[in-house]
C-alpha positions as CSV (number, residue, x, y, z in Angstrom):
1,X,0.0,0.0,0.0
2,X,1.6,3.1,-0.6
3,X,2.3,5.3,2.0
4,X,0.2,8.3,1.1
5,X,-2.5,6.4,0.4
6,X,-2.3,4.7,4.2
7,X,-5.0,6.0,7.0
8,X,-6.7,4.3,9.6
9,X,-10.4,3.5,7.3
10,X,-8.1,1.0,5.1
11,X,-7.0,-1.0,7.8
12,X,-9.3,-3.5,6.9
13,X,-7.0,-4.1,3.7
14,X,-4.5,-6.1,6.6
15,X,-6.5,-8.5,7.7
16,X,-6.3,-12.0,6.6
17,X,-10.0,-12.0,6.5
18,X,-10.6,-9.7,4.0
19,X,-7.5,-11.3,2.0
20,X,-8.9,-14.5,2.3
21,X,-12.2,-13.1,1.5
22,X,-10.9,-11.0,-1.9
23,X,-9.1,-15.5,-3.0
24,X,-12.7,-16.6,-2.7
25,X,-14.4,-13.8,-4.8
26,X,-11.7,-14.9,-7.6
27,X,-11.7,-18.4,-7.0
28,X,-15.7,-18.1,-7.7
29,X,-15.3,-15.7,-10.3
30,X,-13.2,-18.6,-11.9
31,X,-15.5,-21.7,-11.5
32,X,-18.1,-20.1,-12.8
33,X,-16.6,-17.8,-16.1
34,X,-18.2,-19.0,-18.9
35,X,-21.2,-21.0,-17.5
36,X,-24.2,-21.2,-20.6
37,X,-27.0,-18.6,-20.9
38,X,-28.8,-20.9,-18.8
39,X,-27.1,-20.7,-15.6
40,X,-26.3,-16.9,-16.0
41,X,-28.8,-15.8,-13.4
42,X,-26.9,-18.7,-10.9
43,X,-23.6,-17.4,-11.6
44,X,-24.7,-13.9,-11.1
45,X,-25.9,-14.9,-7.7
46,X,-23.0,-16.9,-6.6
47,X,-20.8,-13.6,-7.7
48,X,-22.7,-11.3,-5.5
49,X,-23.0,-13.4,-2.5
50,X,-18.8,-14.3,-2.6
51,X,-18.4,-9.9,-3.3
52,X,-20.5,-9.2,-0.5
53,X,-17.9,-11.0,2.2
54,X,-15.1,-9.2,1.7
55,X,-17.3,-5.9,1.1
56,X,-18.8,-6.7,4.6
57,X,-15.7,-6.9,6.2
58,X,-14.4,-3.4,4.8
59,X,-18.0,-1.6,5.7
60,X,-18.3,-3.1,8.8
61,X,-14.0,-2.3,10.0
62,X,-15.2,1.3,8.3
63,X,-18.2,2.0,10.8
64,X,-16.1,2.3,13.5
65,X,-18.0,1.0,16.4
66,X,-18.2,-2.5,17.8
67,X,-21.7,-3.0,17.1
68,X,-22.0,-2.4,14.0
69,X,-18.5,-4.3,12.8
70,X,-20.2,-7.0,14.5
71,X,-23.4,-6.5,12.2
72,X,-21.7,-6.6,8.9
73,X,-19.1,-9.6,10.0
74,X,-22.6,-11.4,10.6
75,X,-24.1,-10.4,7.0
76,X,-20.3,-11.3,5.4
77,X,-20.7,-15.1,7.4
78,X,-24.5,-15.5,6.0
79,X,-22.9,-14.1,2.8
80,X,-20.4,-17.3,3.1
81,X,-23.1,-19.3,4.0
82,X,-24.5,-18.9,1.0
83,X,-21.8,-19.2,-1.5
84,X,-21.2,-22.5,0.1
85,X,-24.3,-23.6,-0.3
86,X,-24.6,-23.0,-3.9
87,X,-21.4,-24.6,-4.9
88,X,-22.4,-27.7,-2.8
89,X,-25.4,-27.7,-4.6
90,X,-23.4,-26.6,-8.2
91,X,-20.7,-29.8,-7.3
92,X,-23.8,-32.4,-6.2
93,X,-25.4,-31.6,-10.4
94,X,-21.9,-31.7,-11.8
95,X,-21.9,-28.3,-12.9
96,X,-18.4,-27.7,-11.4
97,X,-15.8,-30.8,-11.0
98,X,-15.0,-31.6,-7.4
99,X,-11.3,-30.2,-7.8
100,X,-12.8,-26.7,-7.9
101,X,-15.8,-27.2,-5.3
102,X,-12.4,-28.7,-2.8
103,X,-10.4,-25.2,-3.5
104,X,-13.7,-23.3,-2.8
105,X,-14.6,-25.6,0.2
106,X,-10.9,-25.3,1.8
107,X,-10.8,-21.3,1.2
108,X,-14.6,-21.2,3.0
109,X,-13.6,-23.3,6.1
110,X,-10.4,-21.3,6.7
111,X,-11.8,-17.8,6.2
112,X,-15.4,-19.5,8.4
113,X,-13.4,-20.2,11.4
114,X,-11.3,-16.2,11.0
115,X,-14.2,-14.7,10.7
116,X,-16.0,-16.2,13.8
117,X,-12.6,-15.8,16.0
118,X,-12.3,-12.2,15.3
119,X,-16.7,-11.9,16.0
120,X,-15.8,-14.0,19.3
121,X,-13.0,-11.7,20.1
122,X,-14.7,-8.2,19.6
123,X,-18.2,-9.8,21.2
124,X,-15.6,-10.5,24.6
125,X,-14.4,-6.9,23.8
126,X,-17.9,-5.8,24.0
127,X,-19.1,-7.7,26.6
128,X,-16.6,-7.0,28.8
129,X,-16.6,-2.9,28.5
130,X,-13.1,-2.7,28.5
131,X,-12.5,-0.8,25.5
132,X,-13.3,3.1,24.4
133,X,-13.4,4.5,21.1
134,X,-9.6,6.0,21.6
135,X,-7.6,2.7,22.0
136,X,-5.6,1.3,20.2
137,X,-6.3,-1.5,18.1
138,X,-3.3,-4.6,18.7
139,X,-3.6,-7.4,16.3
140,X,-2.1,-10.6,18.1
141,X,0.5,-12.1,15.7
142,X,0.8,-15.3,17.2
143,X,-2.7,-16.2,16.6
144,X,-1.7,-17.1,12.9
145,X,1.8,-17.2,12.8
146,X,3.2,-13.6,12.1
147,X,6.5,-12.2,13.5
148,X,5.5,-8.9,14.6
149,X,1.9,-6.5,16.3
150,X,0.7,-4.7,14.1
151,X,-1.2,-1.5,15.6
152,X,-4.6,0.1,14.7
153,X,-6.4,2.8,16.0
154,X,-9.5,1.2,16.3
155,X,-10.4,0.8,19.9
156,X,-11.1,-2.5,19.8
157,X,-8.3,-5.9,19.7
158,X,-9.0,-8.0,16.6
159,X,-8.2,-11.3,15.9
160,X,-7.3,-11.0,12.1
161,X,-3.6,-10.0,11.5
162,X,-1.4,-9.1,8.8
163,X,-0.1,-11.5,5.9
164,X,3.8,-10.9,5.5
165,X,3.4,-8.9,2.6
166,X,1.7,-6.1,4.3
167,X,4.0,-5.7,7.7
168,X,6.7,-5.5,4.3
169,X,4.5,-2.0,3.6
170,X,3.6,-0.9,6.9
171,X,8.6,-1.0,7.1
């Protein structure tokens, strides 16, 4: 990210959530590229429900407050919900071979189980009242394996982290 294009709204943009979630909008866009006429209006749907995870994440990092980040990482896990769903449904008729459905499957399950640690983690935020709109955000590297905190003023601690190539542009 370049550095004059860095501020606290695009924070999102460093969290393995919303990297994860960006894979599966492509991986989707791929499986279903060049479907017939027929299925146009099920490939238009499977589109829009992958793009509205990663959009959720962004809208709901971008609100600001706990409540409603919490409300959008909600619509982004229905939103995965129902991608899966589909392309269960698209592997079970044969429109898409089983090698594509297992990448889409995999991605799903991992970015499933980020999302619901980090809606875990700010619900014990929230719960517990100890945060204020003026703290600072500390992303716990260990969690998924990264060398260094990365810091966000947020006011809340996340679970998500940063991938390696963005603590290479935060240097």
């Amino acid at each position: 990210m370049n550095a004059e294009r860095r501020n606290k709204n695009r924070g999102y943009q460093h969290l393995l959530v919303w990297q994860d979630a960006i894979e599966l909008y492509g991986l989707v866009f791929g499986a279903v590229r060049g479907w017939p006429f027929e299925q146009k209006k099920l490939a238009s749907q499977s589109l829009a429900s992958s793009d509205s995870v990663h959009r959720n994440i962004a809208e709901g990092y971008c609100r600001r407050t706990i409540r409603e980040y919490l409300q959008h990482l909600n619509i982004a896990l229905g939103s995965l919900g129902e991608t899966l769903s589909g392309f269960i449904a698209y592997s079970r008729t044969g429109q898409i071979e089983l090698s594509i459905f297992d990448q889409i499957d995999t991605l799903i399950f991992r970015l499933e189980n980020r999302l619901l640690k980090l809606v875990e983690s700010l619900e014990g935020k929230r719960d517990a009242n100890d945060w204020t709109e003026s703290l600072v955000v500390r992303e716990d590297p260990i969690e998924y394996g990264a060398d260094i905190a990365v810091t966000h003023d947020l006011g809340i601690l996340l679970d998500g982290v940063m991938s390696e190539r963005s603590e290479a542009m935060e240097s």
